[in-house]
C-alpha positions as CSV (number, residue, x, y, z in Angstrom):
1,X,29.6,-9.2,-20.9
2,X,28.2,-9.3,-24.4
3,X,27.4,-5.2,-25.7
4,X,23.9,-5.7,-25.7
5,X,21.2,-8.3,-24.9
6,X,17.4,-8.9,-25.5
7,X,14.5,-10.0,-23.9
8,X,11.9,-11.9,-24.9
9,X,8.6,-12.1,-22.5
10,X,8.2,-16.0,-23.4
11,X,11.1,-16.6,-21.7
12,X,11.7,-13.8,-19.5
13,X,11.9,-15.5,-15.5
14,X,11.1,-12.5,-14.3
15,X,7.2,-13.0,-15.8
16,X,6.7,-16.2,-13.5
17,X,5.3,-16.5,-10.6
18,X,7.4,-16.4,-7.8
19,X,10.4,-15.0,-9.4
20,X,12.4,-12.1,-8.3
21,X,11.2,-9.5,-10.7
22,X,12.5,-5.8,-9.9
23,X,14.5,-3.9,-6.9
24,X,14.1,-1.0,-5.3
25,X,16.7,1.4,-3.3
26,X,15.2,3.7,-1.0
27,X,17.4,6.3,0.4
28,X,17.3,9.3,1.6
29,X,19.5,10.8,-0.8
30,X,18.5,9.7,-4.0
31,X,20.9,11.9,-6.1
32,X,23.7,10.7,-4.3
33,X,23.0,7.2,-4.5
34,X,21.8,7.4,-8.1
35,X,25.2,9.5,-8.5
36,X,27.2,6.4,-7.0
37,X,25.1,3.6,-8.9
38,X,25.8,5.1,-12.3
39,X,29.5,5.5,-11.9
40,X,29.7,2.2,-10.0
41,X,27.7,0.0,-12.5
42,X,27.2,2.4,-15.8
43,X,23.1,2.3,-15.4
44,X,21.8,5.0,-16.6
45,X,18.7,6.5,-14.6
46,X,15.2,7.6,-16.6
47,X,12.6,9.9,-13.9
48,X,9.4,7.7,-14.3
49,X,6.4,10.3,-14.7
50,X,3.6,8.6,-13.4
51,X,6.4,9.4,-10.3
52,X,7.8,11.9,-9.4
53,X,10.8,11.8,-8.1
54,X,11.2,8.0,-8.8
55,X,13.9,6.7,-11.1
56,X,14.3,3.8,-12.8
57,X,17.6,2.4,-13.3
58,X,18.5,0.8,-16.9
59,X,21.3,-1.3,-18.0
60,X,21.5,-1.1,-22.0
61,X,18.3,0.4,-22.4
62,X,16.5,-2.5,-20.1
63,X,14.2,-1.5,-16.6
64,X,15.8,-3.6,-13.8
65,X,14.8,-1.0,-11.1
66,X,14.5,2.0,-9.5
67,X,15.5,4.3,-6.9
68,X,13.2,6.6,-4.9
69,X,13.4,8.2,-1.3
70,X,11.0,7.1,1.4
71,X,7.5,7.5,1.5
72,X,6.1,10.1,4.5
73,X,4.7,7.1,6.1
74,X,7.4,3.9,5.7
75,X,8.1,3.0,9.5
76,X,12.0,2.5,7.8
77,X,13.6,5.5,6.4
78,X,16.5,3.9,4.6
79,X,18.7,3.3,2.9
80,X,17.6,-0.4,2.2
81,X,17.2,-2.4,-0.7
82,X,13.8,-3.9,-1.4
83,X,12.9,-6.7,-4.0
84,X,9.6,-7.6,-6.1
85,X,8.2,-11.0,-6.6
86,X,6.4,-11.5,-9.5
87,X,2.9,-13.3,-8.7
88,X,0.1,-14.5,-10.6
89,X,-2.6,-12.8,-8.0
90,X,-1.7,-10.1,-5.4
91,X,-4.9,-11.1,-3.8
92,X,-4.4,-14.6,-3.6
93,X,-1.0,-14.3,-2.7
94,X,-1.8,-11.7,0.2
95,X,-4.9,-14.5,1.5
96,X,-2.2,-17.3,1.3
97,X,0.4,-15.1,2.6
98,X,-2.0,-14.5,6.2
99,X,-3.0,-17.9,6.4
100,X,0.5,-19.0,6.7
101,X,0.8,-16.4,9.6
102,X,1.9,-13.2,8.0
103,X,0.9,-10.1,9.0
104,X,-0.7,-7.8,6.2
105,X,1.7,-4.2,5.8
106,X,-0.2,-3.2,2.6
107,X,-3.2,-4.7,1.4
108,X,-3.1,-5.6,-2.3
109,X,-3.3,-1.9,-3.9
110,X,-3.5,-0.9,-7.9
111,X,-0.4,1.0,-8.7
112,X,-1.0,3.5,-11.4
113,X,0.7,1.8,-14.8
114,X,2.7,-0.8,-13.0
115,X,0.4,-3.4,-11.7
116,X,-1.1,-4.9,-8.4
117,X,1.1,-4.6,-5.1
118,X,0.7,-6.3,-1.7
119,X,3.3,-6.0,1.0
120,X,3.7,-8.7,4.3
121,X,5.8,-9.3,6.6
122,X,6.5,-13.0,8.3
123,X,8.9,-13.4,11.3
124,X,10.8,-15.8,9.4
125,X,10.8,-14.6,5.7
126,X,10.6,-11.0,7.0
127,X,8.9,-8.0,4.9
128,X,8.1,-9.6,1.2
129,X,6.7,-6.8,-1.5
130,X,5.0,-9.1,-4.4
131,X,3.6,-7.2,-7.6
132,X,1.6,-8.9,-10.1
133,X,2.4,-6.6,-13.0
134,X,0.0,-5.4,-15.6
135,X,2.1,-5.5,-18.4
136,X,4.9,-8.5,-19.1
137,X,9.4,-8.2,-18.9
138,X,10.5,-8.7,-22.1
């Protein structure tokens, strides 16, 4: 692995639609896990103020992801890894999402700094968390 990398937002796949953009481990016990992913994979964690309690995991100075316990009301508790898909349009997504027989968890929701969120669920593609981000990877 080369000792460092860039990104460039032009060409960064994360900033197209339908990509998988940025991961999520919730756990119970963040410290623990966030103990075991730095001496397992080297990332360093940053707290994320807007936050709290929220980390986000870097590899060479890069946001890939983050690690966070549950919120009070997630029906599952952890731990689990969850992914983001970058979309164009939360909204649009969500509307196509439900007319292809999805069932709505989250409607789309600002999220302070970060972007637009929706979360569904479909019996065959199972819970999908898309994010159409305010600001561009890169």
């Amino acid at each position: 692995m080369p000792d460092t990398f860039t990104l460039d937002a032009a060409t960064d796949i994360r900033n197209q639609h339908g990509a998988p953009a940025w991961f999520e481990l919730v756990t119970p016990d963040p410290e623990a896990a966030g103990a075991f992913l730095t001496e397992t994979f080297g990332w360093e964690l940053v707290p994320y103020d807007a936050y709290p309690g929220y980390r986000v995991a870097q590899v060479q100075g890069h946001g890939v992801g983050g690690v966070r316990a549950p919120l009070p009301d997630e029906p599952d508790p952890g731990p689990r890894w969850v992914t983001f898909v970058t979309v164009d349009d939360a909204d649009a997504t969500a509307a196509a999402a439900q007319q292809a027989g999805a069932t709505i968890v989250m409607p789309p929701t600002d999220m302070s700094g970060v972007g637009r969120m929706t979360i569904y669920s479909h019996p065959a593609s199972g819970m999908m968390y898309v994010m159409q981000y305010t600001q561009p990877f890169g």
